[in-house]
C-alpha positions in Angstrom: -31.7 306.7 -19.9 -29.7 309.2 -18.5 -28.3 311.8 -20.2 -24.7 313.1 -19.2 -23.0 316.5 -19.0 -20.1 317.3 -21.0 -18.0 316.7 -17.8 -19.3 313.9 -17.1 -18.1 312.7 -20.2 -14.8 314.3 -20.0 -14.3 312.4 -16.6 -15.0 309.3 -17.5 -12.1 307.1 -18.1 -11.2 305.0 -20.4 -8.6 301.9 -20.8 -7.4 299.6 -24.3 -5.5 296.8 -23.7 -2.5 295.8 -25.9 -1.9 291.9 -26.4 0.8 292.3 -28.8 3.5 294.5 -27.4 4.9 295.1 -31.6 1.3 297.3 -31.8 1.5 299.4 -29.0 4.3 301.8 -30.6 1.9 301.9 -34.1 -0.8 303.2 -31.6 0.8 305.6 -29.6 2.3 306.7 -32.6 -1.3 306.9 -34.5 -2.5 309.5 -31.8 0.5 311.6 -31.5 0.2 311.9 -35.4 -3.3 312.9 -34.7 -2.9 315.7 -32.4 -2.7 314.0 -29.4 0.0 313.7 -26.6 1.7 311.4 -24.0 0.8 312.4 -20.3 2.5 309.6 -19.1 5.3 306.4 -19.8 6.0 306.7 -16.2 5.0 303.0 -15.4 5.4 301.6 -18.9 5.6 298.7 -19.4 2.4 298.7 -17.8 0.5 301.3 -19.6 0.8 304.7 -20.4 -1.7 307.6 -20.7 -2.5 309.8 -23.9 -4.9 312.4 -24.4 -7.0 314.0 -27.3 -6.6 317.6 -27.7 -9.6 318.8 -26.0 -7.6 316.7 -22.9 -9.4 313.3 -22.7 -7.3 310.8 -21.4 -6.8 307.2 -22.5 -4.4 304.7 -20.4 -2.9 301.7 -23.4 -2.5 299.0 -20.6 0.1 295.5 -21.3 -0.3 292.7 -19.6 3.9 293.2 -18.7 5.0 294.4 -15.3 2.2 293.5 -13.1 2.7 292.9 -9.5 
């Protein structure tokens, strides 16, 4: 097993889809409440992309809106 670094970690990505769109506000709202903060609605309905505090990203990805 291979052990990774801490920015290894840190650049890893990571991506939660949302079924049911009348969630999706409860968990952005859940992380901003948490300390965390929107990067990104640019292509929502799509998805849009949080971070932690320490800066780890997290894209919450719909189903709506793909071409």
């Amino acid at each position: 097993m291979t052990k990774l670094t801490g920015q290894q970690i840190a650049d890893a990505g990571l991506d939660g889809w949302v079924y049911l769109l009348g969630g999706l506000q409860t968990r952005i709202d859940a992380a901003l409440a948490v300390g965390g903060t929107l990067v990104s609605d640019a292509e929502a309905p799509s998805f849009w992309v949080l971070a932690d505090p320490e800066g780890n990203r997290v894209c919450l990805c719909t189903w709506q809106d793909r071409g």
